[in-house]
C-alpha positions in Angstrom: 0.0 0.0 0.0 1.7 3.0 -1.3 2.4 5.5 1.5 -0.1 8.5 1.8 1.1 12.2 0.5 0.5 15.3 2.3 0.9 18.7 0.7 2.5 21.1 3.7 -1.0 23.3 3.5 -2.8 20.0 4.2 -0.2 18.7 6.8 -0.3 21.8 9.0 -4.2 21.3 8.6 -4.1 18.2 10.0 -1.7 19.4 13.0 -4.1 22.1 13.5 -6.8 19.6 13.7 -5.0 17.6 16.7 -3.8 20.8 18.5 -4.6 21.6 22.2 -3.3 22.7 25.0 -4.9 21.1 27.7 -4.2 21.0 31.4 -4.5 19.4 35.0 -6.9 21.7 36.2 -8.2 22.9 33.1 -12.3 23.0 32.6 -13.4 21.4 28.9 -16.2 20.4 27.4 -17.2 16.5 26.2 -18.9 14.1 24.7 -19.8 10.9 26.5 -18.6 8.2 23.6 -19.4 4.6 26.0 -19.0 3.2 28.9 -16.7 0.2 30.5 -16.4 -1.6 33.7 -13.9 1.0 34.9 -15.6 4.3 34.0 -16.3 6.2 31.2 -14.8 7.5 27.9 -15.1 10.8 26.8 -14.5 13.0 23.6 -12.9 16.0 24.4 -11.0 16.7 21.2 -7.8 15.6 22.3 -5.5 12.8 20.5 -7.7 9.8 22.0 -10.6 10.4 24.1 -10.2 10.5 28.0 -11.4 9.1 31.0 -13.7 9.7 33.7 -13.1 7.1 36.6 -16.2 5.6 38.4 -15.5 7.1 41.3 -15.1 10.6 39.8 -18.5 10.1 37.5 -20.8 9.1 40.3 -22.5 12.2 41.9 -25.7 10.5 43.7 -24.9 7.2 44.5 -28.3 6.2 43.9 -28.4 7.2 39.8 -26.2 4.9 37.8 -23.2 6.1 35.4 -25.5 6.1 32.3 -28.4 8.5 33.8 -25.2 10.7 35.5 -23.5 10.8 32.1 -26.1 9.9 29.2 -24.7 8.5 25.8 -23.7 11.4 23.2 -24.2 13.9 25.6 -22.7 17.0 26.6 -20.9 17.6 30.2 -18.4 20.0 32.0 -15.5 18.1 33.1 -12.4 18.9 35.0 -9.1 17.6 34.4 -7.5 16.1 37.2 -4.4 14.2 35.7 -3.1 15.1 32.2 -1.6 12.8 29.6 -0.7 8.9 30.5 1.0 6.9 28.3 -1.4 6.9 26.0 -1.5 10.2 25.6 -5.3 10.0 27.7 -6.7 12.3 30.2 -8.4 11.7 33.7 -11.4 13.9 34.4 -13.5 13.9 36.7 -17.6 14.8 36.6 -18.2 14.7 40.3 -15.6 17.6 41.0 -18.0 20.3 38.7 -20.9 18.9 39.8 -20.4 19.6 43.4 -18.7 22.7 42.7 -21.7 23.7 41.2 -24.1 22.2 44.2 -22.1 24.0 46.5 -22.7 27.1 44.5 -26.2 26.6 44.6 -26.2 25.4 48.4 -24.8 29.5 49.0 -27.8 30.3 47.5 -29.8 28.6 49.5 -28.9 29.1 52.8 -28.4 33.4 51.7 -32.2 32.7 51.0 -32.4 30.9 54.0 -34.7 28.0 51.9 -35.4 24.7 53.2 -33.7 21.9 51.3 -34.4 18.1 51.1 -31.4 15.7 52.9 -31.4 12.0 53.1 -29.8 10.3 56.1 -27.1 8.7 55.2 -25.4 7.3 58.2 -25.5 7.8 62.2 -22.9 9.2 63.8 -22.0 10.4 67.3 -23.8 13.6 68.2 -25.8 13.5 65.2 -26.7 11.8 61.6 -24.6 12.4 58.4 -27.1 13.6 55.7 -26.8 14.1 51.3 -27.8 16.9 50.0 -27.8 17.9 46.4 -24.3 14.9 46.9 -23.0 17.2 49.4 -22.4 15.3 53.0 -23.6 17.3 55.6 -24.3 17.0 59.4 -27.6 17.2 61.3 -26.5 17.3 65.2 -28.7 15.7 67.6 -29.8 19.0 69.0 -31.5 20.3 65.8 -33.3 16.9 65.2 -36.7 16.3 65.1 -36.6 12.2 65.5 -38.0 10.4 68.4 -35.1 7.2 67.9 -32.2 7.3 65.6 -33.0 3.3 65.0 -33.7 2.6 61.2 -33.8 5.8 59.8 -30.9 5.4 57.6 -32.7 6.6 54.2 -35.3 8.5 55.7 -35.4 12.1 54.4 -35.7 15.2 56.5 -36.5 19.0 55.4 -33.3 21.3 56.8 -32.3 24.7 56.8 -28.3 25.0 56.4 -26.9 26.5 59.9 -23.2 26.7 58.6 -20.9 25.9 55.6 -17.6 26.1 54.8 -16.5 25.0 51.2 -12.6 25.3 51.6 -13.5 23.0 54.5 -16.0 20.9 52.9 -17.5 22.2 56.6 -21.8 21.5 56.2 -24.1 21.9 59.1 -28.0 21.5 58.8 -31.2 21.5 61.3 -34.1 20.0 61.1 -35.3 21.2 64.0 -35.3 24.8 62.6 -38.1 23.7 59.8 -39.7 22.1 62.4 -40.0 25.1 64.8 -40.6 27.3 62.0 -43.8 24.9 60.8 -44.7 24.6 64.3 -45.5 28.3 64.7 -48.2 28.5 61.6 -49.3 25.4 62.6 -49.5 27.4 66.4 -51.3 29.6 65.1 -53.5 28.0 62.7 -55.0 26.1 65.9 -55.4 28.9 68.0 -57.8 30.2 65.5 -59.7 27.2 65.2 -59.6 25.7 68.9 -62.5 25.8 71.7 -62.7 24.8 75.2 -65.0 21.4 75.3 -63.5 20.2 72.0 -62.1 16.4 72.4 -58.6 16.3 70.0 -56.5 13.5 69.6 -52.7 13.9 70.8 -49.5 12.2 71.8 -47.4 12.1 74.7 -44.3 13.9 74.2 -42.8 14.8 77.3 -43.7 13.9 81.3 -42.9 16.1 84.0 -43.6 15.8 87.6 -46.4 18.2 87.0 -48.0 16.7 84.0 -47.6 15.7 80.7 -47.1 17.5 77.3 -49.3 16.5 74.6 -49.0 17.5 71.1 -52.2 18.2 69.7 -51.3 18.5 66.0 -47.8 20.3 66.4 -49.1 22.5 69.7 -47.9 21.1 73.0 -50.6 21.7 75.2 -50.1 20.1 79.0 -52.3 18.0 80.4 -51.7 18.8 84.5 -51.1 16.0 86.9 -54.8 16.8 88.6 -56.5 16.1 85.2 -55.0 12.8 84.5 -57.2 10.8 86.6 -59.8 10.8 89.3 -58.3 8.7 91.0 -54.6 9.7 93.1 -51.7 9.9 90.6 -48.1 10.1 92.3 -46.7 10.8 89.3 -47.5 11.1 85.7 -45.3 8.3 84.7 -47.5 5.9 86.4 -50.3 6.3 83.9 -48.4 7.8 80.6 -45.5 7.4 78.8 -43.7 9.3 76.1 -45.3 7.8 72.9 -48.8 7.0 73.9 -51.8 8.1 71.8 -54.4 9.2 73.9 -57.9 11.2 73.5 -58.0 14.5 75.3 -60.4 17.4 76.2 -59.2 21.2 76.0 -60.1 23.0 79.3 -58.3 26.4 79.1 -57.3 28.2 75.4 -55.0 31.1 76.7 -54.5 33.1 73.6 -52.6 35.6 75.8 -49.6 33.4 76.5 -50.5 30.9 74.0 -51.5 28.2 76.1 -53.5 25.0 76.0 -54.9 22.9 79.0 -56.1 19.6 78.6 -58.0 16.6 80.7 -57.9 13.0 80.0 -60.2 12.2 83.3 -63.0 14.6 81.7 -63.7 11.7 79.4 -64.2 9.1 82.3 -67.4 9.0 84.3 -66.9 11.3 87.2 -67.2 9.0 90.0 -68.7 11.2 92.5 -71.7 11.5 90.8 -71.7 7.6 90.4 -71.6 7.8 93.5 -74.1 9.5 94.5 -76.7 6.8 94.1 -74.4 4.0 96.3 -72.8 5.8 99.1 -75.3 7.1 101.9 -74.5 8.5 105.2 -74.0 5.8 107.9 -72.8 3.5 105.6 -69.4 0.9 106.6 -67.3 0.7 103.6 -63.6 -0.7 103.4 -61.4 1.4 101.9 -58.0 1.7 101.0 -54.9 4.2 102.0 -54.4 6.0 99.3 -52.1 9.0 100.8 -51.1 9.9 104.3 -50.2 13.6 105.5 -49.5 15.5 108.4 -53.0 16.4 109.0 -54.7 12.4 108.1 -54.9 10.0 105.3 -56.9 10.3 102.6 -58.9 7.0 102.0 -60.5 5.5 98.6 -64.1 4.2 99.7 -65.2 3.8 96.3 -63.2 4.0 92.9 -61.7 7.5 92.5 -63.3 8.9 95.3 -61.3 10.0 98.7 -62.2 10.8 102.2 -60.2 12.8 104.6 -59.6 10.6 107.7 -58.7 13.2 110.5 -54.5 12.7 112.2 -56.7 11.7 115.8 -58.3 9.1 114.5 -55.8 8.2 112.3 -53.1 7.8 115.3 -55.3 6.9 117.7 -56.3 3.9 115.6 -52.5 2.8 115.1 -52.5 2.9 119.0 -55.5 0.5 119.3 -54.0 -2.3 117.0 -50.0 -1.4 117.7 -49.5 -0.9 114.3 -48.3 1.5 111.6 -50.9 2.1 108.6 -49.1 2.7 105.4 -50.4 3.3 101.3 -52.5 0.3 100.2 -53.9 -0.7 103.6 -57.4 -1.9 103.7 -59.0 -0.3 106.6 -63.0 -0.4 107.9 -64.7 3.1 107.6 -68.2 4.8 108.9 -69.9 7.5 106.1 -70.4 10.6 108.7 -71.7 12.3 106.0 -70.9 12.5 102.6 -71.9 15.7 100.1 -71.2 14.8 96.9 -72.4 18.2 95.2 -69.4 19.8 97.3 -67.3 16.7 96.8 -66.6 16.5 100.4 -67.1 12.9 102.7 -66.9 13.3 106.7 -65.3 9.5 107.8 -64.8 7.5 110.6 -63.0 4.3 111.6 -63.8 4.6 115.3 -65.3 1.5 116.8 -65.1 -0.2 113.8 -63.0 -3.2 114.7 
């Protein structure tokens, strides 16, 4: 085969076609040609077409090569290594991409816009989140998540606190959303709540005082004295964080934006039950259900006490040489018992 001829117009032509001047760190333009098991190939009108390693291709870990960098394509690519032996280039995709999310993430938190992060991992003090392929950090402070157990995957609206790009430094809440929410959802109910209404809430938070209940992104308390009729040492012993319970609103104080609530307004009350069984002079055992300085206060029927005076009280002990205590069963006489006033004169003198 005889040997081609060039004339030197067409020869410099042909130089001119292969000439570049390409760069580590250079910006250029390509064409996706195919893919391999390694990463892909690229057109960037060089000598031979270069290459863009998995690793610097994959942006969202959860799009494959071909949807990041579609056949015949246009992309942006940065060169990070210039000519190997074969006279190829290494670029990478990921590197403009996130230079460009960042970018966009400055924009977001100026505008102070909530973004979409998926939990990627859990870490000490906090969860790692994605956004836009940018790794950032929610601490556990500015979460809104009851358990950290199985919500890798989960996605959470955030506001960006703090970032640093020479630092690759990201920090997000979730709890700023979340508060931010909670106040039009605040108000929305305070426009819309009444005193008698039954609402459906959840336990969030127990106190020694009460519980807080969110009714719907409000936490309205529930005080200790409206959690049953019957004696409640402490909160704990009826609720716990987590429980759904049915609740009626007692107090709306759109002054300091407050919401009371009772769980025993849904019971029977059991004084006026009551009413019908217990009669003066009756003898009914009943059971300790607190002692004080001043007496014990007795249960003689479900959720309904009697004050039984300190005399009797000690001069009982003295009787039967013996210490009463919380959960003693003890005989009683009904002196009188008011039940409109809520109030039961008792006895236990000669009764044993």
């Amino acid at each position: 085969m005889s040997e081609q001829k060039y004339t030197d117009a067409e020869f410099e032509a042909l130089l001119n076609k292969y000439d570049y001047s390409f760069q580590k760190g250079d910006l250029v333009k390509g064409i996706v040609c195919s893919y391999d098991s390694l990463g892909v190939i690229v057109d960037i009108g060089a000598k031979t077409t270069a290459y863009v390693p998995v690793k610097e291709a994959i942006v969202d870990t959860a799009v494959s090569i071909e949807e990041t960098l579609k056949k015949n394509h246009e992309y942006e690519f940065l060169i990070i290594r210039e000519e190997d032996e074969d006279g190829r280039f290494t670029l990478s995709y990921k590197k403009v991409a996130m230079a460009y999310n960042w970018r966009e993430l400055e924009q977001l938190k100026a505008e102070d816009a909530t973004v979409e992060g998926t939990i990627v991992s859990v870490v000490k003090g906090g969860v790692l989140v994605e956004v836009k392929g940018v790794k950032g950090f929610v601490p556990s402070s500015h979460l809104k998540l009851k358990s950290t157990d199985d919500v890798v995957g989960e996605t959470l609206e955030l506001k960006i606190l703090t970032m640093d790009i020479q630092q690759g430094n990201f920090i997000l809440s979730n709890r700023k959303v979340y508060s931010e929410d909670k106040e039009e959802t605040k108000k929305d109910l305070f426009e819309t709540i009444k005193i008698g209404q039954i609402v459906k809430g959840e336990v969030v938070r127990i106190t020694d005082f009460g519980a807080f209940i969110d009714i719907g992104g409000v936490d309205a308390l529930l005080p200790l004295s409206q959690i049953s009729w019957r004696w409640v040492d402490h909160p704990s012993d009826i609720l716990k964080v987590g429980d759904i319970v049915d609740v009626e609103v007692i107090v709306v104080d759109q002054d300091k934006q407050r919401i009371s609530l009772s769980l025993k307004n849904l019971e029977k009350d059991p004084w006026l039950e009551a009413k019908d069984k217990i009669k003066d002079g009756d003898k009914i055992e009943g059971t300790i259900t607190r002692i004080k300085h001043f007496g014990a206060f007795v249960e003689v029927f479900p959720g309904v006490e009697a004050l039984l005076p300190n005399n009797e009280l000690i001069e009982y002990q003295n009787q039967k040489n013996l210490i009463l205590k919380v959960g003693d069963k003890i005989q009683t006489t009904i002196l009188k018992f008011n039940p409109d006033d809520r109030r039961i004169s008792l006895s236990i003198k000669n009764e044993e």
